[in-house]
Backbone bond lengths (Angstrom), bond angles and torsions (degrees), N, CA, C in turn:
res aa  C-N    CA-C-N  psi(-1)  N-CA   C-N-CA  omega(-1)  CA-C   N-CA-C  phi
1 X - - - 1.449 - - 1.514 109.55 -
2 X 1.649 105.54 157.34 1.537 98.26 -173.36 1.754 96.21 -125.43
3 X 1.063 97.16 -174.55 1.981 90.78 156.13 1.380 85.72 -147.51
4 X 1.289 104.59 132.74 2.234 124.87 159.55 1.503 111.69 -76.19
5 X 0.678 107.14 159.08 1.249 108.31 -179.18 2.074 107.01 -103.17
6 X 1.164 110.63 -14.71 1.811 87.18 158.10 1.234 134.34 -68.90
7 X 1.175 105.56 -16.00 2.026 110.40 166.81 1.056 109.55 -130.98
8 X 0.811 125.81 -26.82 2.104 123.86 166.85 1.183 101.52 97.45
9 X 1.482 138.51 40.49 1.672 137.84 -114.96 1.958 75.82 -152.66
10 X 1.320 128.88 134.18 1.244 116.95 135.04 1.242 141.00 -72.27
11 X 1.820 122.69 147.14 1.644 110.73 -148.36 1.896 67.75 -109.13
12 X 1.190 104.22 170.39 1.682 131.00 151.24 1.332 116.46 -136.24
13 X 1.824 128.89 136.22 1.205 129.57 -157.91 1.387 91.32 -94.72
14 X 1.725 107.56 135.79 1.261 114.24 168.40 1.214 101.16 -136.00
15 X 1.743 105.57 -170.79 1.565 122.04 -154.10 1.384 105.04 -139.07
16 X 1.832 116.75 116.04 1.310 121.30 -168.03 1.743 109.92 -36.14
17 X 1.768 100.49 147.45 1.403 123.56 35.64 1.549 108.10 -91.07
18 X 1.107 114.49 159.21 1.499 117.37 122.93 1.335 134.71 -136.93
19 X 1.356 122.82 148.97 1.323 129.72 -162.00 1.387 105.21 -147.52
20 X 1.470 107.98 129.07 1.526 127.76 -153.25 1.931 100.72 -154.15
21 X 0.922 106.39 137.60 1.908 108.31 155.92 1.285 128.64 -125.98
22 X 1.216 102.37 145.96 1.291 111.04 -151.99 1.646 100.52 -86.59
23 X 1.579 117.87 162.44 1.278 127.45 156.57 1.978 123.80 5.26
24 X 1.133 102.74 -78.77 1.256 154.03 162.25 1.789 117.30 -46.37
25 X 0.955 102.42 -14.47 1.408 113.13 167.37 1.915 109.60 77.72
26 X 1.213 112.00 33.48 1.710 110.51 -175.43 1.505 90.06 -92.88
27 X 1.165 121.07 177.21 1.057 116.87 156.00 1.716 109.51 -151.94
28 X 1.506 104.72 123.42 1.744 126.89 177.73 1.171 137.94 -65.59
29 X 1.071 132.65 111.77 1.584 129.37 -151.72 1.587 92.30 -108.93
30 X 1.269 169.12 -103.09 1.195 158.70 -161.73 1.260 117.97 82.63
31 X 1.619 121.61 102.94 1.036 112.11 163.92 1.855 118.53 -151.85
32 X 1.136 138.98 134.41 1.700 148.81 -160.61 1.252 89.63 135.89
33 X 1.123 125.24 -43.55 1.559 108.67 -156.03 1.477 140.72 -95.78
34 X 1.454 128.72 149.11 1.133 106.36 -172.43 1.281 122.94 -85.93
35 X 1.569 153.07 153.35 1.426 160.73 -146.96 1.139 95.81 -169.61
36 X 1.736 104.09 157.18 1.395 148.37 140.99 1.540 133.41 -53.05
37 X 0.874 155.65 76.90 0.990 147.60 -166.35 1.908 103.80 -99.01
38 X 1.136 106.68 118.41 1.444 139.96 142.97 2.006 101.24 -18.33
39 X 1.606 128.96 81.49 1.602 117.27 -177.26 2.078 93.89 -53.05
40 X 0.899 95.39 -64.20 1.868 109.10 -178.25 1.573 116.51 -51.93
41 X 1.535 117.80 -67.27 1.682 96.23 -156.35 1.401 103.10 -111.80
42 X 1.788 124.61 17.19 1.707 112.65 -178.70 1.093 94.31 106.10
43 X 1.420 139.42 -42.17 1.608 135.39 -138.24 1.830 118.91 -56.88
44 X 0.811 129.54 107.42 1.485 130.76 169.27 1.481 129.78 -75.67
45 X 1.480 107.46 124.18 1.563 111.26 -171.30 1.519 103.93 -110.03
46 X 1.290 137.34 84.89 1.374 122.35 155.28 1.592 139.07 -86.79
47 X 1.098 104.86 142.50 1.410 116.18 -168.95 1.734 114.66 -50.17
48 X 1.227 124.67 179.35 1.353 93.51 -155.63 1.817 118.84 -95.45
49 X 1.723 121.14 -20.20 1.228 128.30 132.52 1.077 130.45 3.82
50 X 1.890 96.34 -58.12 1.494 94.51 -161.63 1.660 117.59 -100.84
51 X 1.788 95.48 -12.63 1.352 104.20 170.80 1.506 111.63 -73.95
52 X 1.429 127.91 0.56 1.449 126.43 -147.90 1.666 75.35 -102.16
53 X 1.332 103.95 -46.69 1.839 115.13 -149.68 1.848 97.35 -60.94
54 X 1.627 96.99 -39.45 1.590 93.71 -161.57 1.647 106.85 -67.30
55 X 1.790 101.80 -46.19 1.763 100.82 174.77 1.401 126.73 -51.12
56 X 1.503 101.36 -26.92 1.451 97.21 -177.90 1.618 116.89 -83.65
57 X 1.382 101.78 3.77 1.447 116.98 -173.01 1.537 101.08 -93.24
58 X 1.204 124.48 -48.74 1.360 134.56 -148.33 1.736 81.82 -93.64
59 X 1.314 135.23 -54.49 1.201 123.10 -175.58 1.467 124.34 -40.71
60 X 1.503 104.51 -56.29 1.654 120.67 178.14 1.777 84.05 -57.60
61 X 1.302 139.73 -77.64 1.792 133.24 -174.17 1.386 98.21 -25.00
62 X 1.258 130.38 -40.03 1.642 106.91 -160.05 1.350 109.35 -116.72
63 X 1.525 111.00 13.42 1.397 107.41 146.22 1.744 135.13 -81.96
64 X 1.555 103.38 -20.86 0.927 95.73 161.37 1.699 120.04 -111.39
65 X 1.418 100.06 149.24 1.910 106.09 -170.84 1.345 108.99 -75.33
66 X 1.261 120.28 -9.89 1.930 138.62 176.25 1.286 92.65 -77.08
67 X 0.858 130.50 -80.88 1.796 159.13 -117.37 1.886 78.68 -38.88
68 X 1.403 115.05 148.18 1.750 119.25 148.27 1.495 114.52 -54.84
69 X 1.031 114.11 145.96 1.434 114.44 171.64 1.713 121.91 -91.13
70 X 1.170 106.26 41.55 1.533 115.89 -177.34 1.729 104.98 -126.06
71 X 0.584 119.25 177.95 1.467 133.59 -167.66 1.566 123.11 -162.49
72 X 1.186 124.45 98.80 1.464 116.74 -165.99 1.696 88.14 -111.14
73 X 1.584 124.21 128.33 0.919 111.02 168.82 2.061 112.99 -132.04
74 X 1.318 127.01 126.24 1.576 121.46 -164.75 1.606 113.28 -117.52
75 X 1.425 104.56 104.61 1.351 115.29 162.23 1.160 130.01 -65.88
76 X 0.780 134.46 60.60 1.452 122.97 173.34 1.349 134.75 -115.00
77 X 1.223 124.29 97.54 1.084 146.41 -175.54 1.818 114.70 -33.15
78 X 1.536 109.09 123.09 1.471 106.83 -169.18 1.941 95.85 -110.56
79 X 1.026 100.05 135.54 2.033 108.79 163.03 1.123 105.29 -83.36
């Protein structure tokens, strides 16, 4: 376990899913990857890949005014 210093909160590393919504009302399905999880307030720490993968996900969502508001996104690493 770690503690961050934006909530002072200890994280523990876990292993998708995770599923979170954003601001904005999308909601993120996440799963291959490994994360942080917040023991106390929910908080999610992903590595930086995966934060790239989700924005670029949610961006293309909020270009269109149709789009579903869900987001399924799958890491999983191929050999």
């Amino acid at each position: 376990m770690r503690e961050h210093s934006h909530c002072r909160h200890r994280f523990a590393e876990s292993e998708g899913p995770a599923v979170f919504q954003t601001m904005d009302g999308i909601e993120v399905n996440v799963s291959g990857s490994m994360f942080e999880k917040c023991t106390t307030c929910g908080h999610f720490d992903f590595p930086v890949e995966t934060r790239e993968a989700i924005e670029s996900s949610l961006k293309e969502n909020r270009k269109n005014a149709n789009a579903v508001k869900q987001i399924y996104i799958n890491l999983v690493e191929t050999f």
